[in-house]
N, C-alpha and C positions, 0 to 999 in steps of 0.2 A: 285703344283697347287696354284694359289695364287684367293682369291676372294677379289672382291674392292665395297666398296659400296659408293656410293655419291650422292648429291641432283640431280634429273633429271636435274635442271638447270645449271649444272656444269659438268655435261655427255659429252658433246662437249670438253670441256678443256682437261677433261682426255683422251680422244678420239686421243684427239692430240699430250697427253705427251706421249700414250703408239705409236703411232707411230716414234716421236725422241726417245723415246726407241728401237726402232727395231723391236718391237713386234708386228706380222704382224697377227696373229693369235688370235682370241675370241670370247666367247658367249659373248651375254650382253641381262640381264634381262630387257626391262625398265618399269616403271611406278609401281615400285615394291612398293606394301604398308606392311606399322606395324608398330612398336611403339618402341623406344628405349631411350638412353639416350636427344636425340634430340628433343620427343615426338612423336606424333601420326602424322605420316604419309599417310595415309587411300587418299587421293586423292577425297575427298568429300566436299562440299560447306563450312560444319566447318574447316574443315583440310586439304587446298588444294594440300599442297605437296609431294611429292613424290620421290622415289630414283631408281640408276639404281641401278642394281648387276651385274659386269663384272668377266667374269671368263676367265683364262689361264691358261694352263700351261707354265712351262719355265724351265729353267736348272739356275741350284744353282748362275752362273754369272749373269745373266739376273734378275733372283728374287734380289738379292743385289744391285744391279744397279736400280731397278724400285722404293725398298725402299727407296734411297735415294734421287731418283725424287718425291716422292710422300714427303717426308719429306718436300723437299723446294716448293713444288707446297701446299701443308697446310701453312706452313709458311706464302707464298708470298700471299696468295687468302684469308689468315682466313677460309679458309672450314674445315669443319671436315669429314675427310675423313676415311674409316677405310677398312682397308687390314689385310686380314687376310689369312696366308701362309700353307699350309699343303704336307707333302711329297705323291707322288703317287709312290708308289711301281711297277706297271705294267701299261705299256701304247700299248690296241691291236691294 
């Protein structure tokens, strides 16, 4: 399972990379607020921004392949993007 989190503003771009990805299938959080390395996120008059959280699953080809689209779409755009991958053991 892999989770992605990025600027609302930049939800569209990924939207796109994970489709020339292949990846046909996902939840997506949007307008997800908190606070992290990037700062306060909270989507309020002082802090107006905000992030999505998309989530998938995928198979161990596809997760490798999506990192290293996600490597050159940071690279190419300056966004800080963060993905974070976890194994699922059972899928009903």
């Amino acid at each position: 399972m892999v989770m992605l989190v990025v600027d609302e503003a930049r939800k569209e771009e990924l939207e796109v990379l994970l489709e020339e990805a292949g990846i046909a299938g996902f939840t997506e959080l949007s307008r997800a607020s908190g606070r992290g390395s990037t700062g306060p996120r909270l989507g309020s008059r002082a802090f107006p921004r905000t992030s999505a959280v998309i989530f998938s699953i995928l198979a161990d080809e596809a997760l490798a392949d999506l990192a290293g689209r996600i490597r050159t779409f940071c690279a190419d755009c300056n966004e800080r993007l963060k993905m974070v991958a976890w194994e699922v053991e059972e899928l009903l």
